[in-house]
C-alpha positions in Angstrom: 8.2 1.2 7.8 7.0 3.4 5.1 9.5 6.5 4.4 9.2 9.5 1.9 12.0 12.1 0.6 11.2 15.3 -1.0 13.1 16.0 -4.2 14.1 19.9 -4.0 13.9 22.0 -6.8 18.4 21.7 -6.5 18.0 18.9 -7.7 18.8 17.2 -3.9 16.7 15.2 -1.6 15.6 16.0 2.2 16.4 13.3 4.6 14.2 10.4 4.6 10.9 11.3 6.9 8.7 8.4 8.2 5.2 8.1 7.3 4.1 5.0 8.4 4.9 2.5 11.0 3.5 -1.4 11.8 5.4 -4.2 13.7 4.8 -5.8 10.7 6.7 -6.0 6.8 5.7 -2.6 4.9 6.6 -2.0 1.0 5.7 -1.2 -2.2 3.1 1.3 -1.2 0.4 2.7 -3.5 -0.3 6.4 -2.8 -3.4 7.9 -4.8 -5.5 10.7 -4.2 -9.6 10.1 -4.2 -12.3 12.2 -3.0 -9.9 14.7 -2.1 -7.6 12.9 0.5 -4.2 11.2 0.1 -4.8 7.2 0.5 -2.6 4.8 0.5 -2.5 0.8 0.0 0.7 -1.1 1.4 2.0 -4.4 1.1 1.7 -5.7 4.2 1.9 -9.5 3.5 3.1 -10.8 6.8 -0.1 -9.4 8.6 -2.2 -11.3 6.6 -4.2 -9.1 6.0 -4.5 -5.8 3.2 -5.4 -2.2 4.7 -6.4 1.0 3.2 -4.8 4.5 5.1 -5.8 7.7 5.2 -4.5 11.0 5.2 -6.7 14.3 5.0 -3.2 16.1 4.6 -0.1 14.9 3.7 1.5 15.3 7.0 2.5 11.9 8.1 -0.9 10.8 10.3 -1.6 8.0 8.3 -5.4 6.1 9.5 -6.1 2.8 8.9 -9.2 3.4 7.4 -10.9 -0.2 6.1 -9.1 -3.7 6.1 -9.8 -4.7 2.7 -8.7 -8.5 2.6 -8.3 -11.2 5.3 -6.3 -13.9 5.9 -4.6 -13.5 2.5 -1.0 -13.1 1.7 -1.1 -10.7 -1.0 2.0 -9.6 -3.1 2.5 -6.0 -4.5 -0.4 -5.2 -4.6 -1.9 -2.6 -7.3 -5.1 -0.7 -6.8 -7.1 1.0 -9.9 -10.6 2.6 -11.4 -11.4 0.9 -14.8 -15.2 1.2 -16.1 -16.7 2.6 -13.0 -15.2 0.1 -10.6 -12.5 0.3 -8.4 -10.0 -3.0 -8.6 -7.2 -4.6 -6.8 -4.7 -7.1 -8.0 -2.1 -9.1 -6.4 0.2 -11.8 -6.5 -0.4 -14.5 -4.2 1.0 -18.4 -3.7 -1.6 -20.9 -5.1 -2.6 -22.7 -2.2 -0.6 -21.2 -0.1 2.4 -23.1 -1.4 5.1 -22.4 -3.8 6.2 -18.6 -5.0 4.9 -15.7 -4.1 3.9 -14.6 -8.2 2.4 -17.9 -8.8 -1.2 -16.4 -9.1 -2.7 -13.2 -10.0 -5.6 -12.3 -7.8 -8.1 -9.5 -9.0 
């Protein structure tokens, strides 16, 4: 589960409000803005799998929107623009053995 607080201008937090929700692992979510909408990348290892969501407003209804990797067991995964190209890298066992930082995939 993927959970957000709002930091009030007191200097307090609200209670913790859910934004997103699998029966799978969730963590270390990237949230960036492009074209206008709030996306979002999650680690989401134990689906093997890595999806991009989608929310027109910030309000909670996150859309899986494209599955961007298959069959892959990618760790913290971090999503960028560099020279006109959009890239993702992750951490991911070599060969499916060993640690989960073993290899940097790009």
């Amino acid at each position: 589960m993927i959970s957000a607080c709002e930091y009030n201008v007191s200097g307090s937090f609200s209670g913790p409000e859910r934004f997103l929700e699998e029966p799978f692992h969730l963590s270390y979510p990237q949230v960036f803005e492009h074209g206008g909408e709030c996306c979002m990348i999650p680690e989401m290892r134990s689906s093997n799998r890595l999806s991009l969501y989608r929310s027109r407003l910030f309000s909670g209804d996150w859309i899986e929107e494209h599955v961007l990797t298959r069959n892959q067991q990618l760790f913290d995964t971090t999503f960028f623009f560099h020279n006109g190209f959009f890239w993702l890298t992750g951490a991911e066992r070599d060969g499916g053995f060993g640690d989960s930082s073993d290899t940097l995939a790009v």
